[in-house]
C-alpha positions as CSV (number, residue, x, y, z in Angstrom):
1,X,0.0,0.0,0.0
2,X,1.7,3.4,-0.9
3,X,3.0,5.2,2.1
4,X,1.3,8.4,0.8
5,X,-2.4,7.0,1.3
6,X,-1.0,5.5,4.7
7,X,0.4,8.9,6.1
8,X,-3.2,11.0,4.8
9,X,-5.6,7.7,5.8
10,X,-4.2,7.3,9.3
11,X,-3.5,10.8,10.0
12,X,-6.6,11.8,8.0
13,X,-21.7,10.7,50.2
14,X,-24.4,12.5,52.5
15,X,-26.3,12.0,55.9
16,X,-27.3,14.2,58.9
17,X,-25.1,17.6,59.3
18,X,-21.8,17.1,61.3
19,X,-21.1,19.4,64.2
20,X,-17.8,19.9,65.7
21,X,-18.4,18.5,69.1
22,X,-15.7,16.4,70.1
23,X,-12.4,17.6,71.1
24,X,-10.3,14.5,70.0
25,X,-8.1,15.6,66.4
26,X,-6.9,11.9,65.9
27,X,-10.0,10.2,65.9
28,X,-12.8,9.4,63.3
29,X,-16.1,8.9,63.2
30,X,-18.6,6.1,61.6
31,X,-21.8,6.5,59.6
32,X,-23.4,3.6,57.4
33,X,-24.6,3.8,54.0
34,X,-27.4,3.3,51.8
35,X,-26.2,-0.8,51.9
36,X,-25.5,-0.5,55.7
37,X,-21.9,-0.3,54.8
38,X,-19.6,1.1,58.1
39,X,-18.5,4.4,56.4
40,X,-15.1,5.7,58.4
41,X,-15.1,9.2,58.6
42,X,-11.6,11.0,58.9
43,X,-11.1,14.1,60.9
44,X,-10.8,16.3,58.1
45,X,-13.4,15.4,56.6
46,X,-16.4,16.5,59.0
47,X,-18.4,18.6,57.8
48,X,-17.2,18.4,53.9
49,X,-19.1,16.9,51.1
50,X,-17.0,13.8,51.7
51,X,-18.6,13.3,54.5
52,X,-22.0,13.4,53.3
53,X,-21.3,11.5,49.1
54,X,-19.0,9.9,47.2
55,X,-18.3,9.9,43.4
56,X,-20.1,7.9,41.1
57,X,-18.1,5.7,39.1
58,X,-14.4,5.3,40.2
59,X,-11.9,7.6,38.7
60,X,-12.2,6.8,35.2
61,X,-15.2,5.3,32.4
62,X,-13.5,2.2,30.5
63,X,-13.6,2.9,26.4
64,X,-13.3,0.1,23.8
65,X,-13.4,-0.4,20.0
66,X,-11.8,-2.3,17.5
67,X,-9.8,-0.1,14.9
68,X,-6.8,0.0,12.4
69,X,-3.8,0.3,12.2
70,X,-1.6,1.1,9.1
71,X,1.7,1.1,8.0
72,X,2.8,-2.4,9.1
73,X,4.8,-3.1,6.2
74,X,4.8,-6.7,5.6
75,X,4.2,-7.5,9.8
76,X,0.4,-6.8,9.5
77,X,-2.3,-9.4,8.9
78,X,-4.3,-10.2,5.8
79,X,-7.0,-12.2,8.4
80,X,-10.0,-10.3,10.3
81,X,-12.1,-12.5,12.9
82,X,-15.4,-13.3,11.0
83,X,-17.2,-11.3,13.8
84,X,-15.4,-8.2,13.2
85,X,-15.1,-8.4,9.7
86,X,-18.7,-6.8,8.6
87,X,-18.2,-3.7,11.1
88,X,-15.0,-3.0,10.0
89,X,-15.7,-2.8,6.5
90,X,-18.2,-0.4,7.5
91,X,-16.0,1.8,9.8
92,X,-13.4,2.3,6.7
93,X,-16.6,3.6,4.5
94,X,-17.5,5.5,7.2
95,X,-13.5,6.8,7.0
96,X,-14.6,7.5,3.6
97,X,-11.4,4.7,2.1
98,X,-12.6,3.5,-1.1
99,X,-14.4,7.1,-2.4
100,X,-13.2,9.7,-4.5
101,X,-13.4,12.5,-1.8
102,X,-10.1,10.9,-0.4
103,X,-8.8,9.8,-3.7
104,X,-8.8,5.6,-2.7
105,X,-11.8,5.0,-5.3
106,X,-9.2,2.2,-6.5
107,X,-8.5,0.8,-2.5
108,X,-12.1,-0.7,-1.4
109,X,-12.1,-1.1,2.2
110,X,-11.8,-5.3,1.7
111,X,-8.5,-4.6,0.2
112,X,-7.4,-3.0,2.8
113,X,-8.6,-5.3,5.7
114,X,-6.3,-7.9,3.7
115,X,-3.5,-6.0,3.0
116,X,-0.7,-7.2,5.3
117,X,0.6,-3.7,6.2
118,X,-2.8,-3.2,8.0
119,X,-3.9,-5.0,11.1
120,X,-7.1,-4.9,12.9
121,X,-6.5,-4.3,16.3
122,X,-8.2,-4.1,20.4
123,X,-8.4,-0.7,21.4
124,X,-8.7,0.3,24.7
125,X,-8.6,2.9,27.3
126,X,-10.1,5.1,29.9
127,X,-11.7,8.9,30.1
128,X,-11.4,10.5,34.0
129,X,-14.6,10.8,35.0
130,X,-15.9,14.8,35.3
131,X,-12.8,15.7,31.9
132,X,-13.8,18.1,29.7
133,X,-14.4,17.6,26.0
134,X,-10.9,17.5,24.6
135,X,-9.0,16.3,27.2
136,X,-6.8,13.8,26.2
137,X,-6.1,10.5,27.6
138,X,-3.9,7.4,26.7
139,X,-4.7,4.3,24.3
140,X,-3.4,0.9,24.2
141,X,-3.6,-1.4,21.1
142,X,-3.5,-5.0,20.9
143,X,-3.1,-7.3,17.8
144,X,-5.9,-9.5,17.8
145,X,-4.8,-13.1,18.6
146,X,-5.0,-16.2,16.3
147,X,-3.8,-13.7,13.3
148,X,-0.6,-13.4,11.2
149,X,0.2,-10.1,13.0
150,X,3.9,-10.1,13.7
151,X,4.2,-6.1,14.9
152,X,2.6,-3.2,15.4
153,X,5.8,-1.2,15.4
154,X,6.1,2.0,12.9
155,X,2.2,1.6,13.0
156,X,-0.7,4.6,12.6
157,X,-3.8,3.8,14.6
158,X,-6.5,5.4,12.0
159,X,-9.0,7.8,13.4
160,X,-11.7,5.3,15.2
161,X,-14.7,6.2,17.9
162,X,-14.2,4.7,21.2
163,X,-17.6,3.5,23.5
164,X,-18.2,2.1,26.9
165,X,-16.9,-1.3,27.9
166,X,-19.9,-2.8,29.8
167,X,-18.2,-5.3,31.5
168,X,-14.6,-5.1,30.1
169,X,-15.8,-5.8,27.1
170,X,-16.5,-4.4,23.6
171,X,-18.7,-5.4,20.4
172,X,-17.9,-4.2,17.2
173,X,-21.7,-5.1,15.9
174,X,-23.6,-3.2,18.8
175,X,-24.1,0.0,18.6
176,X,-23.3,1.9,22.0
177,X,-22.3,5.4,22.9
178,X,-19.6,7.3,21.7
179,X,-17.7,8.7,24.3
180,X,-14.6,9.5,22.9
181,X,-12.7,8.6,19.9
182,X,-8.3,7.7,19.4
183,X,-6.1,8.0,16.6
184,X,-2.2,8.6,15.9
185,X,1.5,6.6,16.1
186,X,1.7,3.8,18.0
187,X,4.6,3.8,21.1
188,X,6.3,0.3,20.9
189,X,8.2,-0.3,24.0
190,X,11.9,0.4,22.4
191,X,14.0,-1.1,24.7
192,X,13.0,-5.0,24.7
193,X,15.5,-6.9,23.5
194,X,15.4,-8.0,19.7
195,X,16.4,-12.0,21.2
196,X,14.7,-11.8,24.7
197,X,11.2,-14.1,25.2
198,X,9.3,-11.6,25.7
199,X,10.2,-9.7,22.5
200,X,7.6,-11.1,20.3
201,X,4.6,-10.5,22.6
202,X,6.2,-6.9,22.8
203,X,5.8,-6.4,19.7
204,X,2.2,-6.9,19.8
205,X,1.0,-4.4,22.0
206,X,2.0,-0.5,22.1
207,X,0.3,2.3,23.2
208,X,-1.1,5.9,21.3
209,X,0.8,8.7,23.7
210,X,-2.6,11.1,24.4
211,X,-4.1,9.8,21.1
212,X,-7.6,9.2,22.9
213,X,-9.7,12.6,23.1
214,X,-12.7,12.7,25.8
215,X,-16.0,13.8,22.3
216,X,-18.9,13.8,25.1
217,X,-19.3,15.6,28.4
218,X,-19.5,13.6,31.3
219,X,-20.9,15.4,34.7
220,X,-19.2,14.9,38.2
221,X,-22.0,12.5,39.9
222,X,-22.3,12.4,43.9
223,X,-24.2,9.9,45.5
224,X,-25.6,10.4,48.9
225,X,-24.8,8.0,51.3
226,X,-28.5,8.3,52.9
227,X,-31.3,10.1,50.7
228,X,-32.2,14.0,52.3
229,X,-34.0,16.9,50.1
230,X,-32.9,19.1,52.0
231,X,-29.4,18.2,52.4
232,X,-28.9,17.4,49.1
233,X,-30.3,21.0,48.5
234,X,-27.9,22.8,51.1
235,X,-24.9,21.0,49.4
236,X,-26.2,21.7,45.7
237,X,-26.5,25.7,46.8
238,X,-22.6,25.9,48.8
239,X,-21.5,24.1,45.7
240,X,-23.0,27.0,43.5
241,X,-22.1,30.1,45.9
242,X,-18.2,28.8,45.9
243,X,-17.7,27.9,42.2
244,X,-20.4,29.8,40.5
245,X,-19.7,32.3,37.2
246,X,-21.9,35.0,38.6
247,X,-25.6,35.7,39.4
248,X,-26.5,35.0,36.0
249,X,-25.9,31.6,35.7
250,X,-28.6,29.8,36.9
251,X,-28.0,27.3,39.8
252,X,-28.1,24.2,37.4
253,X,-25.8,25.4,35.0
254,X,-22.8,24.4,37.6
255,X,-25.2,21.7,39.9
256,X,-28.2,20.0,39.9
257,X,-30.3,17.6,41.9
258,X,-31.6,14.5,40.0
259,X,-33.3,12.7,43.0
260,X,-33.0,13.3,46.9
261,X,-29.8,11.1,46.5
262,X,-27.6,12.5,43.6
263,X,-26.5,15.3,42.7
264,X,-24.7,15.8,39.1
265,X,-21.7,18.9,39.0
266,X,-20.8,20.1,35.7
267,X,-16.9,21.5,35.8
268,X,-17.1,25.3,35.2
269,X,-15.0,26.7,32.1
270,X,-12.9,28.2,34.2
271,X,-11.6,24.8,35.4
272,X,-11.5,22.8,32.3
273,X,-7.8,23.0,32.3
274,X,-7.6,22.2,36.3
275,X,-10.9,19.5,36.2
276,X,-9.0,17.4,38.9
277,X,-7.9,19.7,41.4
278,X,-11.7,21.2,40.5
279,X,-13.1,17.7,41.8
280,X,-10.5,17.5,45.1
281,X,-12.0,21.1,46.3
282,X,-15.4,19.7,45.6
283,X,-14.8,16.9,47.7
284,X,-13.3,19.0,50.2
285,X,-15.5,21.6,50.4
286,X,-17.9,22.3,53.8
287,X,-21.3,21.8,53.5
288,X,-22.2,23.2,57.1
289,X,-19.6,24.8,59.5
290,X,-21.5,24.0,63.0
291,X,-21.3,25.2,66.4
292,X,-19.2,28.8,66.0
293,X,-19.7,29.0,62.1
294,X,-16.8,29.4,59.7
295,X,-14.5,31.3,61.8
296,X,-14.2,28.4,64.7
297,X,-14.3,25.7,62.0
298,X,-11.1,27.5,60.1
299,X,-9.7,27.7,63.4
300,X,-10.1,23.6,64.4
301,X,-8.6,22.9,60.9
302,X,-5.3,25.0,61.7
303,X,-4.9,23.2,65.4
304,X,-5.3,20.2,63.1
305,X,-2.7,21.2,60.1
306,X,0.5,21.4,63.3
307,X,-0.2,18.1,64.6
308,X,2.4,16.0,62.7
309,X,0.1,13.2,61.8
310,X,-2.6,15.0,60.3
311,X,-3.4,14.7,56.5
312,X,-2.0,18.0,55.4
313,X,-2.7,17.8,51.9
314,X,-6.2,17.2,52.6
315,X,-6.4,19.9,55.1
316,X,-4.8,22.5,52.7
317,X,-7.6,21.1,50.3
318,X,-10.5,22.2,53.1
319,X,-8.9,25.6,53.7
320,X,-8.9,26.1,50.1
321,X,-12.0,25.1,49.1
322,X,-13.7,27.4,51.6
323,X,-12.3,30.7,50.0
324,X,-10.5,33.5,50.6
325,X,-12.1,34.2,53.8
326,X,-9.5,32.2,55.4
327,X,-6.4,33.8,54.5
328,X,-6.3,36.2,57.5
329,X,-6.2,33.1,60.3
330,X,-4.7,30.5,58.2
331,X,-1.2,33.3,57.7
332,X,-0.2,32.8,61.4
333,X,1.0,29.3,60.1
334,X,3.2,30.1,57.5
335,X,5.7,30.8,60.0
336,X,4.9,27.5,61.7
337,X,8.0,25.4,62.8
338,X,6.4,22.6,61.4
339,X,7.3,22.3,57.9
340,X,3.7,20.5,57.1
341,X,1.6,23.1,58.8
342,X,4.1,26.3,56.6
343,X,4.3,24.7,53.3
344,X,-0.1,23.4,53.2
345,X,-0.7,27.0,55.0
346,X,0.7,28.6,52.2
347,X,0.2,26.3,49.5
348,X,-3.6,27.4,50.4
349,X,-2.7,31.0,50.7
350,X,-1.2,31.0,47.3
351,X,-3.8,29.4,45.5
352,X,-6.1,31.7,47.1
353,X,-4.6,35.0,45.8
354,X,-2.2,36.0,48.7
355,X,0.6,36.3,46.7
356,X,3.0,36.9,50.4
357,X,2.6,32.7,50.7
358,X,4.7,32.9,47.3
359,X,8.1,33.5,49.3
360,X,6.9,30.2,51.5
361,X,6.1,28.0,48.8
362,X,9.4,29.0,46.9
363,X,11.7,28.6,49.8
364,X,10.4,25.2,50.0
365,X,11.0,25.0,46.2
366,X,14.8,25.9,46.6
367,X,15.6,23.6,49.3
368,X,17.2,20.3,48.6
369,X,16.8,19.6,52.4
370,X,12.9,20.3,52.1
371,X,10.8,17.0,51.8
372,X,8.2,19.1,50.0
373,X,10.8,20.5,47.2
374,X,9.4,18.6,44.4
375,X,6.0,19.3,45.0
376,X,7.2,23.1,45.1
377,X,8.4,23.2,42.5
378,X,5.2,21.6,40.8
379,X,3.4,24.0,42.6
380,X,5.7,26.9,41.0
381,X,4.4,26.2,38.0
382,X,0.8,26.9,38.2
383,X,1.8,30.6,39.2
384,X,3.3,32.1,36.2
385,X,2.5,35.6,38.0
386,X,4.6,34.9,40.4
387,X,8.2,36.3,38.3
388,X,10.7,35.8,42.0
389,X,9.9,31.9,40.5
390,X,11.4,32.1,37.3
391,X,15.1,32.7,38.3
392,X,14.4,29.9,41.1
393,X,13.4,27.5,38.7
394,X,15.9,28.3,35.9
395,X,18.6,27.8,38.9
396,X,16.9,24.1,39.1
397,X,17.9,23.0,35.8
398,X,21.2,22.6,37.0
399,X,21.1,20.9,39.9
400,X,22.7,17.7,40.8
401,X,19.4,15.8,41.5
402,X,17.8,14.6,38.1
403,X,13.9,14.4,39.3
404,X,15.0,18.1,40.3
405,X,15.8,19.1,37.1
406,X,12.6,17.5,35.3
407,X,10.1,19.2,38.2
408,X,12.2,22.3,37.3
409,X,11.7,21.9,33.7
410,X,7.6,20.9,33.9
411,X,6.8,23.8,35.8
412,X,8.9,26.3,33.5
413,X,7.2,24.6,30.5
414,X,4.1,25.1,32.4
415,X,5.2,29.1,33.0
416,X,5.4,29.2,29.1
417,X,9.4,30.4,30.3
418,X,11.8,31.4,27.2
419,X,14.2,28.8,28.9
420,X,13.2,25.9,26.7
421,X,12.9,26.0,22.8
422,X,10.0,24.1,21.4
423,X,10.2,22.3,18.4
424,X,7.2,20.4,16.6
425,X,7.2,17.7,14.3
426,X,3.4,17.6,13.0
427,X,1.6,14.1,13.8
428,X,4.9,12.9,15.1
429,X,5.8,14.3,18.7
430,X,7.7,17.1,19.9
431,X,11.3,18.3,20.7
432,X,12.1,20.5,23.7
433,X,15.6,22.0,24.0
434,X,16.6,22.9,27.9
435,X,19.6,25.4,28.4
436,X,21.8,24.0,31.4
437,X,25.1,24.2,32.6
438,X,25.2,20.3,33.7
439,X,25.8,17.5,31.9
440,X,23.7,16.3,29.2
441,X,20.6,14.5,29.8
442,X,18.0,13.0,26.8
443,X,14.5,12.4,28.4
444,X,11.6,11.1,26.8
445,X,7.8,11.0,27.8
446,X,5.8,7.6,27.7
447,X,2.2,8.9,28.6
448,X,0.2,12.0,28.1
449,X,1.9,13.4,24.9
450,X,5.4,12.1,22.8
451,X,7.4,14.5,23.8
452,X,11.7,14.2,23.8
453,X,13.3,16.6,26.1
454,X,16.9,18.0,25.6
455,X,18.8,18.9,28.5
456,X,21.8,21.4,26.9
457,X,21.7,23.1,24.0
458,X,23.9,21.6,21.0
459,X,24.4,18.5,22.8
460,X,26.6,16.3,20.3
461,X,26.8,13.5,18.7
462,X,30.3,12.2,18.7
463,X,32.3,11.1,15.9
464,X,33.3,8.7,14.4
465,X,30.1,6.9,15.0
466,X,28.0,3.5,13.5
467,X,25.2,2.6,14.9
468,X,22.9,-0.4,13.6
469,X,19.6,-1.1,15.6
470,X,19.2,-4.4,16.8
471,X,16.2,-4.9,13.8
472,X,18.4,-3.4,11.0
473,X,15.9,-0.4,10.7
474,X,18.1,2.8,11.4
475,X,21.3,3.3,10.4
476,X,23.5,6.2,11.9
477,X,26.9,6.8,10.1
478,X,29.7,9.3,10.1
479,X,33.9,8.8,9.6
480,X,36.4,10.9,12.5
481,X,36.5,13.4,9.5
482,X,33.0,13.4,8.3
483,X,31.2,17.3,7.9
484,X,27.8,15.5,8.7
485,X,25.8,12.4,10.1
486,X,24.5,10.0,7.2
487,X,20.9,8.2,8.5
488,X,19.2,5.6,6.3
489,X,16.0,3.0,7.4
490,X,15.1,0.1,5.9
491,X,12.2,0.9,4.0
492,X,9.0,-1.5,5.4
493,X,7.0,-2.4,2.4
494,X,10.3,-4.1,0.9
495,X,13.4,-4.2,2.9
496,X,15.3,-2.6,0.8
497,X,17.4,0.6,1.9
498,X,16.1,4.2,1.8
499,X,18.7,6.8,0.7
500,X,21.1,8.5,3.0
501,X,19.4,11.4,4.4
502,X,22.6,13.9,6.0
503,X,22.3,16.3,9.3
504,X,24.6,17.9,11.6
505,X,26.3,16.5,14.5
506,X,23.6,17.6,17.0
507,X,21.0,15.1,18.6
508,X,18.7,17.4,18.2
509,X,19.0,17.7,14.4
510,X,19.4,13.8,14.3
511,X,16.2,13.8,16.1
512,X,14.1,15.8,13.5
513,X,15.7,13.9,10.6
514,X,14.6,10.6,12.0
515,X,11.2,11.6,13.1
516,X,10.0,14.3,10.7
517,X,7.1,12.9,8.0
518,X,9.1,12.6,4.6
519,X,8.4,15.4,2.4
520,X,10.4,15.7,-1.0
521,X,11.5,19.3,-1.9
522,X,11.2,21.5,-4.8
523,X,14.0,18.9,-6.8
524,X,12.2,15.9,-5.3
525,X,14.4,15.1,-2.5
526,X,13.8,13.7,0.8
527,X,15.6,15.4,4.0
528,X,14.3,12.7,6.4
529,X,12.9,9.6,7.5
530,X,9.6,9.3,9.1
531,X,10.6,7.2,11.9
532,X,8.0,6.7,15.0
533,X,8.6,8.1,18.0
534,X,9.2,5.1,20.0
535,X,11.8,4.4,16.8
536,X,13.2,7.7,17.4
537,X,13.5,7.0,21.2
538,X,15.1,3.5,20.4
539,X,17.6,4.9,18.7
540,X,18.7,7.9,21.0
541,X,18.8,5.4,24.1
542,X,20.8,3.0,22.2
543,X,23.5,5.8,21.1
544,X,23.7,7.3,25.1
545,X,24.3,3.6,26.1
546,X,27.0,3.2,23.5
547,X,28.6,6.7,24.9
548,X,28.3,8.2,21.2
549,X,25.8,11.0,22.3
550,X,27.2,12.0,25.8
551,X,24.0,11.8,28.1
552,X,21.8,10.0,30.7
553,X,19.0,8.8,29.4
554,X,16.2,8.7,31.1
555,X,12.2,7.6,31.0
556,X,9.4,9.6,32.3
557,X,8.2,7.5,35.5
558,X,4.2,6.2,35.0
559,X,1.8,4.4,37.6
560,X,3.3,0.7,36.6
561,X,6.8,1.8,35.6
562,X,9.7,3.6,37.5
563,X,12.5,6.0,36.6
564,X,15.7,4.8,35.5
565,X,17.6,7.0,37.5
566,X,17.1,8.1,41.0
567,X,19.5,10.8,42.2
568,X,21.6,10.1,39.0
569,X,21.8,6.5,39.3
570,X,21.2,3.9,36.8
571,X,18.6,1.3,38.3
572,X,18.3,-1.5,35.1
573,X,17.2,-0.9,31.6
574,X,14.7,2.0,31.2
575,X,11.4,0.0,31.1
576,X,11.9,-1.8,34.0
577,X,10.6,-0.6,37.9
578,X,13.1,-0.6,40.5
C-alpha cells in the first residue's frame, strides 16, 4: 500500500449535618450507607461533602473499539475474525477509504482489511470521570490473537470512535455510545531486546501517547450516602455560591439535583484546564460549619494542620475550598516550625490569591533539604504571575538531582518560560531544548503526549560513529573526518534501503531527521525519514548507552513503571521498575 495514502488515511456521600463536638483531632467517626456499609469518617473530613457522598463511578469510564492500524509493512495481517469483519468494512466507508473524496476509489475497504501492512487491532482505554471535551487520555492497542500479525511497530492507529466497555468488554456489531474517539502513532516499548522471550509479545501491544480525546461531556456524579431533600439542596447551593460564574448563571448550570440522592456537578469553564484539582475542592468543600460557624471551624482545621500526623494535603484542600475568607487566620502558620503546617498553609494561601505565601512556597522550592521540594516546585508552576519563580526554577535545571531538574523543567514549560525552545514535528511528537550548565541529559515522555526533552543546547553526537539497531531499521553513520551524520532505514513495504538522508552533528537535528514525515522538496528530494517516536527514542537510548551522544537517558516515570535514574543512578534498563 503506498505510504502516501497510509500517512493521509491514518493521519486523515451524604447523611445528617456534622457538628464539631468532640475535642479529639486523631479520631474518626462512623456512619453507614445506603447498603449498611460502616463508612469511616476522617477528621478532616467532618463537615465536607465527603462526608456526606462519594463519586459515582471510580476515577475513570472504560472505552473500547476495534480499529486500524496502518503502515505495518509486511508484519500486519491479511485475516479479520469473522465477527469483526462486517463492522470494519463499514467503519473504513465511514472513514470514507474506497471514495473519490479521499482519492482511494481504487483501495475498497476489503482490500485494505487484507492487505498485510494493516492490522485490525483491540483498542482500549479510559476517560477520568468529570474531563472536559478534549482532554486527552492514553490508548493501548492489541493485535488480535490467532492472526498473522507479527508487529505493530512504525504503525498509525486510524482515526476510530471509542464507547463504553460494559463489563470489560466491547462489540464491534452493537451499537453503543460514543464517548470518545483515538487516533495517531503507535509507542512500541523500544528497549526489549530484539532475542529476549518476551520480545515477540512486545511487539504486539503499544500504546497511542494522548491519542484518545474525551468527544462527550461527562458530569461529576455524587451519591448520597442516605437520601435528604434538604441536604442534598444545602450541598447543591454551597457548591453554586463557591464555584459559580456569577448571578447570571442559573444554579443548574454548575449543579443539579436528580433525585433526593444524587447530585450531578458540571466542571465550570474556568476549570476545564484544572478538572482534577476542580473535583478535590469539591470533595473537600464544607457543606455546614457548625457550632461557631466558619470562623471556629477554620480555626479547628489550623490546630489540626500542626499536629504531625494529620493529612496536610487534605487539610490544605479544606482551607482552600472554603475561600479567601480564610487567609487572614490561616497566615499565622506560614511561620509555623512545622514544615507541614508552613508549606499546606501557604500552599492554600497562594492558591487563594495572597501572593505573600509565594516567598513560603518558593523557599520550599529551593531547598534540597525540604521534603516538599518537588512538589514546590510543581506547585511553582501553576503561578506564572509569580516572576521571583522564574530565576528559582531556571537555577533548578542545574542541579545535581535529576527528578529536580525534570520538576524544574515541567513547571517552566508550564510558565510558558523562554528557557526551553520548542520544536514540533506535526503528527509525530515534539522536541524540547533545555539550556543548562550540567551534563547532558535526553529524556523522553511515555504517557500524556510524545514528547523528547533535551537537557543542553547543541548537545553532540560524537564522531566517528556507527550505529545499527538491533532490527536493522536505522542506520547512523559518520567517519572521525565526516562534515555531517549520514541516516538511512530500511524501508517497510520491501526491505530494501532508503537513501542517506545527512544532518549535523547535534541530537537534536538527528532527532528531527529521524522523526519528521518525509516530504520531498522542490528537486524531489527527501531530508528525512519518518521514523515513530518510539523508533526515534530506540535509537537515542541505544547511542547514550553506546557513549556516542554524551547523556543520561532517562524515562518519564508512570503508575506501573519507574524511573531509570534516582538521584543520577542507573537502576536496570529503562522500562523496567526498580
Amino acid at each position: 500500500m503506498p505510504r502516501k495514502f497510509l500517512t493521509c488515511a491514518a493521519l486523515i456521600a451524604l447523611t445528617l449535618p456534622w457538628v464539631w463536638g468532640c475535642d479529639s483531632q486523631t479520631g474518626s467517626s462512623d456512619l453507614n450507607g445506603q447498603d449498611g456499609t460502616e463508612i469511616t469518617i476522617p477528621p478532616y473530613a467532618k463537615g465536607t461533602v465527603s462526608e456526606f457522598a462519594v463519586i459515582l463511578g471510580g476515577g475513570s469510564l472504560p472505552l473500547q473499539a476495534h480499529g486500524l492500524i496502518v503502515g505495518l509493512g509486511q508484519n500486519g495481517s491479511s485475516e479479520v475474525p469473522a465477527g469483526i469483519y462486517n463492522a470494519m468494512s463499514e467503519y473504513l466507508s465511514k472513514q470514507k477509504l474506497g471514495s473519490y473524496q479521499t482519492r482511494t476509489e481504487r483501495i475498497p475497504p476489503e482490500r485494505i482489511l487484507v492487505d498485510r501492512d494493516t492490522a485490525v487491532v483491540l483498542v482500549g482505554g479510559s476517560a477520568e470521570i468529570g474531563a472536559p471535551v478534549g482532554s486527552k487520555f492514553d490508548v493501548f492497542v492489541s493485535a488480535l490473537p490467532g492472526t498473522q500479525t507479527r508487529s505493530l511497530d512504525g504503525g498509525v492507529l486510524m482515526p476510530v470512535d471509542m464507547s463504553v466497555a460494559y463489563g470489560g468488554v466491547s462489540d464491534p456489531n452493537i451499537t453503543a455510545q460514543i464517548w470518545g474517539s483515538a487516533a495517531g502513532p503507535v509507542f512500541i516499548n523500544p528497549f526489549v531486546d530484539a532475542d529476549s522471550p518476551e520480545a515477540d509479545s512486545n511487539l504486539l501491544t503499544g500504546r497511542v501517547i494522548g491519542g484518545g480525546v474525551v468527544t462527550r461531556r461527562q458530569p461529576i456524579r455524587l451519591q448520597l450516602h442516605r437520601p435528604d431533600a434538604q441536604l442534598a439542596q444545602t450541598i447543591q447551593r454551597r457548591i453554586h455560591t463557591r464555584f459559580g460564574l456569577g448571578e447570571k448563571l442559573l444554579l443548574s448550570d454548575v449543579v443539579k439535583g436528580r433525585s433526593r440522592s444524587m447530585l450531578e456537578v458540571t466542571v465550570p469553564a474556568s476549570y476545564e484546564d484544572d478538572y482534577r484539582h476542580f473535583m478535590d475542592l469539591i470533595t473537600h468543600l464544607p457543606v455546614r460549619y457548625g457550632v461557631g460557624g466558619q470562623e471556629r471551624y477554620t480555626r479547628r482545621l489550623c490546630e489540626q494542620m500542626e499536629m504531625p500526623l494529620a493529612r496536610h494535603d487534605d487539610l490544605s484542600l479544606v482551607l482552600e475550598a472554603i475561600g479567601r475568607q480564610v487567609l487572614p487566620q490561616i497566615k499565622t502558620l506560614y511561620s509555623s516550625q512545622m514544615q507541614a503546617a508552613a508549606y499546606y498553609t501557604a500552599r492554600a494561601g497562594l492558591r487563594l490569591g495572597d501572593m505573600g505565601a509565594s516567598s513560603i512556597v518558593l523557599k520550599y522550592a529551593a531547598s534540597a533539604e525540604s521534603p516538599f521540594q518537588l512538589e514546590a516546585i510543581a506547585e511553582m508552576g501553576r503561578h506564572p504571575k509569580v516572576l521571583k519563580a522564574g530565576p528559582v526554577l531556571r537555577s533548578l535545571l542545574d542541579d545535581r538531582n535529576e527528578q529536580v531538574r525534570l520538576a524544574a523543567y515541567k513547571a517552566l514549560r508550564r510558565r510558558g518560560d523562554r528557557t526551553i525552545r520548542t520544536i514540533t514535528l506535526p503528527d509525530q511528537f515534539t522536541i524540547d531544548i533545555v539550556r543548562t550548565k550540567r551534563d547532558y541529559t535526553v529524556y523522553a515522555t511515555q504517557t500524556g503526549d510524545p514528547r523528547i526533552v533535551l537537557f543542553g543546547e547543541n548537545m553532540p553526537v560524537r564522531q566517528p560513529v556507527y550505529f545499527v539497531s538491533p532490527d536493522e531499521l536505522v542506520t547512523v553513520n559518520a567517519f572521525a573526518d565526516s562534515e555531517k551524520l549520514t541516516v538511512f532505514r530500511k524501508v517497510p513495504h520491501n526491505g530494501r534501503r532508503s537513501d542517506p538522508v545527512e544532518c549535523g552533528f547535534t541530537v537534536r537535528e538527528l532527532a528531527e531527521t529521524m522523526g519528521r514525515l518525509p516530504e520531498p522538496d522542490s528537486y524531489g528530494k527527501v531530508h528525512s525519514l519518518g521514523l515513530s517516536y518510539s523508533q526515534v527514542v530506540g535509537v537515542l537510548y541505544r547511542l547514550c548507552e553506546s557513549e556516542a551522544i554524551p547523556a543520561r537517558f532517562v524515562l518519564q516515570q508512570t503508575d506501573s513503571m519507574r524511573r531509570i535514574y534516582g538521584g543520577g543512578a542507573a537502576v536496570g534498563r529503562p522500562d523496567m521498575p526498580e
